[in-house]
N, C-alpha and C positions, 0 to 999 in steps of 0.2 A: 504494500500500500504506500502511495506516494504522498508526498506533503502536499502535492498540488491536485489532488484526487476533488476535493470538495470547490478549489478554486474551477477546476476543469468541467466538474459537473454544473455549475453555474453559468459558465460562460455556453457552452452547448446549451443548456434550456432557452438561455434567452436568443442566441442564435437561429435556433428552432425557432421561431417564431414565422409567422408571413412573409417577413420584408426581411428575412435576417438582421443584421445588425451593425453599427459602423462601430470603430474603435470607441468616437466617444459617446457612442450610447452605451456600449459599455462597461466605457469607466464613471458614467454618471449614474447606474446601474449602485441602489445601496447594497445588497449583498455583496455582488462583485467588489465594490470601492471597501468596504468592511474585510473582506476575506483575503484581499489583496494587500493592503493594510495592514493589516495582523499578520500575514506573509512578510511585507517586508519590514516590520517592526523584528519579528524576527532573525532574519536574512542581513538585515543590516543592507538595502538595497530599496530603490524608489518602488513608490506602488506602481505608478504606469507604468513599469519596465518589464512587473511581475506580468502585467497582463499582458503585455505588445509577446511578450517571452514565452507565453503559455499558448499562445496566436499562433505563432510561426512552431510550435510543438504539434500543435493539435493541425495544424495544414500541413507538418511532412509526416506526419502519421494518417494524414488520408482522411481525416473525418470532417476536416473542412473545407473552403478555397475561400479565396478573393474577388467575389464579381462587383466590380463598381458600381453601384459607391458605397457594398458592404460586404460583411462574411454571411457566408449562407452555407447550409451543412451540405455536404457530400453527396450524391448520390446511391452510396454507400451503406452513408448512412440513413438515409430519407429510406431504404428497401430493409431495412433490418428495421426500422423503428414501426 
C-alpha cells in the first residue's frame, strides 16, 4: 500500500466525472488540497507538486491522459469501471 493510495483514489473520482478535470480544478478540489497537504507537510515538498507528481504517475501507468483542456480517464479504465 502506497502513501499516495488515498491521494490517487481522489484524484480519479473527481476525474471520473463528465468533463474530466483541469489541474486546477483539482487543486481547488478540498479533499484533494487536504490530502495533498498533509502529503507534503509530511514529504517536506509543495502541495501542487504532490498532485502535478501523482498526474504524470497515474498517465504512465495508463489510467489517465491529457485531452485539452483537461484529464479524462482512460479508456481502460472507462471499460473496467
Amino acid at each position: 500500500m502506497s502513501q499516495y493510495d488515498k491521494l490517487d483514489a481522489l484524484i480519479l473520482d473527481r476525474i471520473g466525472r463528465a468533463n474530466g478535470a483541469t489541474f486546477t480544478e483539482l487543486q481547488s478540489n478540498k479533499a484533494i488540497a487536504d490530502e495533498a497537504w498533509n502529503l507534503a507537510t509530511y514529504l517536506d515538498r509543495v502541495d501542487w507538486r504532490i498532485i502535478d507528481a501523482r498526474l504524470q504517475a497515474l498517465r504512465k501507468l495508463g489510467l489517465i491522459r491529457f485531452v485539452r483542456p483537461a484529464w479524462r480517464l482512460s479508456e481502460r479504465v472507462r471499460k473496467e469501471a
